[in-house]
C-alpha positions as CSV (number, residue, x, y, z in Angstrom):
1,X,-29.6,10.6,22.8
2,X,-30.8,11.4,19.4
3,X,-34.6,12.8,20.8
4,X,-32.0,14.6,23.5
5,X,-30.2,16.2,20.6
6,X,-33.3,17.4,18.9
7,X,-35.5,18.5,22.0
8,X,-32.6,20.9,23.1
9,X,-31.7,22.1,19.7
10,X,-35.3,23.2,19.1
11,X,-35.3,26.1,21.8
12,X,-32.1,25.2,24.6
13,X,-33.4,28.2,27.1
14,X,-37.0,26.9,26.3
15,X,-36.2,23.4,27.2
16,X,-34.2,24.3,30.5
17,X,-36.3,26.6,31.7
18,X,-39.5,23.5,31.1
19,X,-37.4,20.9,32.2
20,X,-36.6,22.4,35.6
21,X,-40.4,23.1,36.2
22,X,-40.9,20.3,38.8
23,X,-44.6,20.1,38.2
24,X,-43.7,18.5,34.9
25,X,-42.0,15.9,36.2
26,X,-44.9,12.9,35.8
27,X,-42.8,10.4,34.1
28,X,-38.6,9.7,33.5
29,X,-36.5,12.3,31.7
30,X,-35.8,9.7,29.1
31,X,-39.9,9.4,28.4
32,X,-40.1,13.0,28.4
33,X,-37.4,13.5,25.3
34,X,-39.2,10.2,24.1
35,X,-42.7,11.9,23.2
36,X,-41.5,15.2,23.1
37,X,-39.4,14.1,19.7
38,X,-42.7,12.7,18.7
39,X,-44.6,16.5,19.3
40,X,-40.9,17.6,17.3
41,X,-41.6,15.4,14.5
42,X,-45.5,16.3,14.1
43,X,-44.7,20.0,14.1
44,X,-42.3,19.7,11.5
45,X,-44.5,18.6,8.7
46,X,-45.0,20.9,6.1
47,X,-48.0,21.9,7.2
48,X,-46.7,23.0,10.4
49,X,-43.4,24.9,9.5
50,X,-45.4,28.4,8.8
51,X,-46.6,28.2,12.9
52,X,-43.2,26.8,13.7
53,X,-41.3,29.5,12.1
54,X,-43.5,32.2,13.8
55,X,-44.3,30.4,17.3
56,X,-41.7,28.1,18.1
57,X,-42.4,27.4,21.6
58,X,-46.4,26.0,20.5
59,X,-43.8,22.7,20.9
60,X,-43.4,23.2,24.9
61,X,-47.5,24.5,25.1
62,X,-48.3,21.1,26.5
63,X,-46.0,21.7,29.4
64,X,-47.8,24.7,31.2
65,X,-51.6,24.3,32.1
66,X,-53.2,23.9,28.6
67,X,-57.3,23.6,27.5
68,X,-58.4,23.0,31.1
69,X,-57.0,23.0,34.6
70,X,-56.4,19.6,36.4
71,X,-55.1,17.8,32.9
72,X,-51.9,15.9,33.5
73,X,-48.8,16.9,31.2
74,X,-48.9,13.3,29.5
75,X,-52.7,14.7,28.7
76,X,-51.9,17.9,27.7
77,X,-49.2,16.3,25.1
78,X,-51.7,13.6,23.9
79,X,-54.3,17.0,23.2
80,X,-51.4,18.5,21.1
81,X,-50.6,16.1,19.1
82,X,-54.2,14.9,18.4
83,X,-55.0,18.6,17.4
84,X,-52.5,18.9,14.6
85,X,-52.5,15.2,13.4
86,X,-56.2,15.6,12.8
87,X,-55.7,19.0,11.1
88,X,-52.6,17.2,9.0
89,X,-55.7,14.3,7.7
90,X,-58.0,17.3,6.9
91,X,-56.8,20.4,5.5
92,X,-54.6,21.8,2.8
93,X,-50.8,22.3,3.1
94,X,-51.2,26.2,3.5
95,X,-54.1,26.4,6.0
96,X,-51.5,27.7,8.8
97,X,-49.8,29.9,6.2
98,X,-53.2,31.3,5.5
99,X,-54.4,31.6,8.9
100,X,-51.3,33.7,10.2
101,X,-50.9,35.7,7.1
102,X,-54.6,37.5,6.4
103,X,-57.3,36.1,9.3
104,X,-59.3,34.5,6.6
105,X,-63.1,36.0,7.3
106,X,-65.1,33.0,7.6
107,X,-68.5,34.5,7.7
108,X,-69.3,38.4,6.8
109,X,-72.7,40.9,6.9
110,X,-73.2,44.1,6.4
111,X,-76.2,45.5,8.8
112,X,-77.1,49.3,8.9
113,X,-74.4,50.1,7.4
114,X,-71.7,48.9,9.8
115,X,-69.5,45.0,8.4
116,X,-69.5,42.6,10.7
117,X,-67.3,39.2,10.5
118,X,-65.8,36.2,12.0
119,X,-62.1,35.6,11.3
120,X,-59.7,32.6,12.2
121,X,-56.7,32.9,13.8
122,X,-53.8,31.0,15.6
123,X,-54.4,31.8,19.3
124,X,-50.6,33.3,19.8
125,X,-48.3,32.2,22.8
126,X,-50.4,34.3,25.7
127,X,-53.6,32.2,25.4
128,X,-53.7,28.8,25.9
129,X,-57.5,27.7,26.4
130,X,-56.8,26.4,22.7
131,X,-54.7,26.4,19.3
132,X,-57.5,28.0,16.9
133,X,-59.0,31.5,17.6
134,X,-62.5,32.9,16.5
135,X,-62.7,36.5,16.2
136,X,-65.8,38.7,16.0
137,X,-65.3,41.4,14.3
138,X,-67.3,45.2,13.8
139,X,-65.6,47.3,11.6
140,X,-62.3,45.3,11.3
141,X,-62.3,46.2,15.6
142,X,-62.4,43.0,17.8
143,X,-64.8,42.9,20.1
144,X,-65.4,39.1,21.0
145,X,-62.7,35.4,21.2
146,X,-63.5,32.1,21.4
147,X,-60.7,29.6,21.2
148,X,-60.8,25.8,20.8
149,X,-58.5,22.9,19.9
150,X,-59.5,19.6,18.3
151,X,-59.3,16.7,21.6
152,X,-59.8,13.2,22.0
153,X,-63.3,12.4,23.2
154,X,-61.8,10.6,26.1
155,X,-60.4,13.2,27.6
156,X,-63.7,15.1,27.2
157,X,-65.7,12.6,28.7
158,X,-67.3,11.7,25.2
159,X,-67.9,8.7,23.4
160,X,-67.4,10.5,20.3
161,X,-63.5,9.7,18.5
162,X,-62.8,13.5,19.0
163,X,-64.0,17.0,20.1
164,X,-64.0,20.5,19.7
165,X,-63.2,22.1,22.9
166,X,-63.7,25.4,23.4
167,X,-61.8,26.7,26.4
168,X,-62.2,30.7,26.0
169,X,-65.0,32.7,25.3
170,X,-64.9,36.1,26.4
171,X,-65.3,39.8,25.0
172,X,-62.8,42.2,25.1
173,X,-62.2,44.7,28.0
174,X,-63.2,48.1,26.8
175,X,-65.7,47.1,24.2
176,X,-69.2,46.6,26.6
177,X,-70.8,49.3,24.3
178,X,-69.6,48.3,21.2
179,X,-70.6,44.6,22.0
180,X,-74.2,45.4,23.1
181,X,-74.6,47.6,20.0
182,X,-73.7,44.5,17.8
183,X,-75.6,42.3,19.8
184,X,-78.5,44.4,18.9
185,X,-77.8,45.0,14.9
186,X,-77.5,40.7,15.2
187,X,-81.2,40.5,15.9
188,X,-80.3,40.4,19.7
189,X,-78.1,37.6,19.2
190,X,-75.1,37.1,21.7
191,X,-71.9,37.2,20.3
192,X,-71.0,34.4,22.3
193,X,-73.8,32.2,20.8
194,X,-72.9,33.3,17.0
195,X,-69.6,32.5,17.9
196,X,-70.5,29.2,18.6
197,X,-72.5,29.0,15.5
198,X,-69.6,29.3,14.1
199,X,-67.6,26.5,15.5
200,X,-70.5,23.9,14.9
201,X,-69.8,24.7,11.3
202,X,-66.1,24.3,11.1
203,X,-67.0,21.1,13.5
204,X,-69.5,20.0,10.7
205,X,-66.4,20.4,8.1
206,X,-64.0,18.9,10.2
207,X,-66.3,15.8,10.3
208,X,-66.7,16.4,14.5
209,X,-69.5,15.6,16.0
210,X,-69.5,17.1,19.3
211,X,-68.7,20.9,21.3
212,X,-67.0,20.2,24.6
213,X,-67.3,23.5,26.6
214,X,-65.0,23.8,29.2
215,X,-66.3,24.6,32.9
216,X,-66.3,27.1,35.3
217,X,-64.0,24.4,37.4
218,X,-61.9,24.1,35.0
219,X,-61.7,27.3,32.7
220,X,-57.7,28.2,32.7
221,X,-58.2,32.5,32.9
222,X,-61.2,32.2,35.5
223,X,-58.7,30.2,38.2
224,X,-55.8,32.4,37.2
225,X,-57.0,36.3,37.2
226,X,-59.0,38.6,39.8
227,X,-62.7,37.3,40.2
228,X,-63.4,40.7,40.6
229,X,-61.7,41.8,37.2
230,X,-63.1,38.5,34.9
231,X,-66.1,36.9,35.4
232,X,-68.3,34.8,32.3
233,X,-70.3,32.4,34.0
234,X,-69.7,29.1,31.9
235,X,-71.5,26.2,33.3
236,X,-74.9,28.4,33.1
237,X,-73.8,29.2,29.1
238,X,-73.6,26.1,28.2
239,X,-76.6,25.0,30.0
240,X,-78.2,27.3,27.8
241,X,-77.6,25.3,24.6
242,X,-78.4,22.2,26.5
243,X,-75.2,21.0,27.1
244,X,-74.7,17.7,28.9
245,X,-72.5,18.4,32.1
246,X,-69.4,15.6,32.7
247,X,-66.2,16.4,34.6
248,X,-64.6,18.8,33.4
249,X,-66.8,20.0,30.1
250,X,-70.1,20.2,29.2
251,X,-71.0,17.9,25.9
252,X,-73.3,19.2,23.0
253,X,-73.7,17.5,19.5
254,X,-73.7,19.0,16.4
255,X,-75.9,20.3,15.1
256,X,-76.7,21.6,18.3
257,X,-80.0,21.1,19.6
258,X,-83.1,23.6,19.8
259,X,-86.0,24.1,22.0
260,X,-89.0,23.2,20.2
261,X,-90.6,26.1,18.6
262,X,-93.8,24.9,19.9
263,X,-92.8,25.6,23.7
264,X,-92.4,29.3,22.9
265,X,-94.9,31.4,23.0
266,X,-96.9,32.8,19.6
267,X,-96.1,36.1,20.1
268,X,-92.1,35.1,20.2
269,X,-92.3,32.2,17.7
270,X,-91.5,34.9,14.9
271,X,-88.5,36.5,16.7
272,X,-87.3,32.8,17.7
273,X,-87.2,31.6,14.1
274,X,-85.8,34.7,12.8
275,X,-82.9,34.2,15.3
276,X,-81.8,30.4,14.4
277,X,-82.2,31.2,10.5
278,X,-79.3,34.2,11.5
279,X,-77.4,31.8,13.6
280,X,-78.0,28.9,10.8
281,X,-76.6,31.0,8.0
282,X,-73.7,31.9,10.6
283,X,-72.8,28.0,11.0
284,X,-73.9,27.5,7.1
285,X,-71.5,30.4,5.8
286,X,-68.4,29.4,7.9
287,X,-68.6,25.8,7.0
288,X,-68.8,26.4,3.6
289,X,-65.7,28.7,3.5
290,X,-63.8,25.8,5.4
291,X,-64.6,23.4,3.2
292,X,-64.1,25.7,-0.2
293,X,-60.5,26.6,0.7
294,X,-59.1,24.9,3.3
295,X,-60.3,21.2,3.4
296,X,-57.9,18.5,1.4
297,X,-61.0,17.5,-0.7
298,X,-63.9,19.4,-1.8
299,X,-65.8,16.4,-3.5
300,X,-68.6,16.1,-0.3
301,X,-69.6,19.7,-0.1
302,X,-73.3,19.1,-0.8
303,X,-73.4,16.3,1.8
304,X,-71.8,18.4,4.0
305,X,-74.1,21.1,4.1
306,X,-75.6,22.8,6.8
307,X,-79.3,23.7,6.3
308,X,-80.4,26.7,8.5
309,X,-83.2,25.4,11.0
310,X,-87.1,26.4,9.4
């Protein structure tokens, strides 16, 4: 009765209107308020009370479908509450205070002219294809998202303790122009790809060895909106940075690997280099701002460090 007590006095309409949702009910009511107390009790560490305070229903996220399609509630929970417990081990009492005050800009360029940047955000309660949001940025306008949250390998299909999923990556409607013009400033780079340079270097801070991307099969806005509307072709993405495809993600170390320089041609060898020493610097730059100002300890920074490739 005491988890009771708590669960409803966190959001009562919140907790009706989940509770009735029969699709949630995969175990007793009583095991329900058991482990929901426990997400209660995680989300109100200190750490937590900034996100609490703006998004109190990130408690009930777990309920509705959450990082991929097909996981069970009883999964979905388990993802939660690995996500902020790792966070709690790792970074600094006002890392969600930060994050949902300013954006923190995690990497930054100027290139003819025009500033370009990746900022970190919470993902908001519309999205949920993960808790952290990477935003590329042209001129302080948006223009591309990727969103991941930290998950037990398990549930990833990895042998690795935990993962970075990423289960959105897409660029905003409206902004086709203004995306292929910064692809091209970004030495023809994909925003998707720098993205994703970026997360292998908050995944190098966090100490996480592996990318899950989530697929096609399983994304949570592909199986939801019009085909016709939304389409970003995610098992052939991730195939491109060599992913290894398992059920439901496709798995990539970090750092991630390359194709040999040697099996590209001479007169592209140049351009090829050129473009992993701009993605390296991406990865470098981000997880050097992680650790600097929001990671508990900054004692490891040099052993830490990401080299960008030769």
């Amino acid at each position: 009765m005491h988890a009771l007590w708590h669960t409803i006095r966190e959001s009562p309409l919140g907790f009706a209107i989940k509770l009735c949702d029969g699709t949630n009910w995969d175990e007793s009511v009583l095991a329900m308020l058991r482990e929901h107390f426990k997400v209660l009790s995680i989300m109100r560490r200190p750490l937590m009370r900034p996100l609490l305070r703006h998004y109190p229903m990130v408690t009930y996220r777990y309920f509705g479908t959450y990082i991929a399609t097909s996981f069970t509630k009883k999964v979905r929970r388990d993802i939660l509450k690995a996500h902020y417990l790792y966070l709690a081990d790792k970074v600094k009492e006002g890392f969600f205070s930060e994050v949902l005050r300013v954006k923190p800009t995690l990497w930054r360029a100027i290139i003819d002219g025009d500033k370009f940047a990746i900022a970190l955000s919470f993902t908001h309660k519309q999205h949920y294809e993960g808790d952290l949001l990477l935003e590329f940025q042209k001129n302080a306008v948006p223009l591309y998202h990727l969103s991941f949250t930290i998950v037990p390998g398990c549930y990833a299909g990895s042998a690795a303790r935990e993962v970075i999923a990423i289960g959105r990556l897409q660029g905003l409607r409206g902004q086709f122009d203004e995306i292929k013009a910064a692809t091209k400033q970004c030495r023809d780079i994909a925003l998707s790809h720098l993205l994703v340079a970026a997360t292998q270097g908050i995944a190098a801070a966090l100490e996480v060895k592996v990318l899950a991307g989530v697929r096609n099969s399983e994304q949570i806005t592909m199986n939801l909106e019009d085909m016709a509307n939304f389409y970003f072709d995610y098992d052939a993405f991730w195939e491109t940075l060599l992913g290894t495809r398992c059920d439901k993600f496709y798995l990539m170390p970090v750092p991630l690997p390359e194709k040999s320089l040697d099996r590209i041609s001479t007169s592209h060898r140049r351009r090829a280099r050129l473009r992993r020493l701009f993605k390296g610097e991406v990865a470098a730059s981000t997880k050097r701002f992680f650790i600097e100002n929001f990671l508990k300890s900054n004692s490891y920074i040099d052993q830490l460090s990401v080299v960008p490739p030769r």
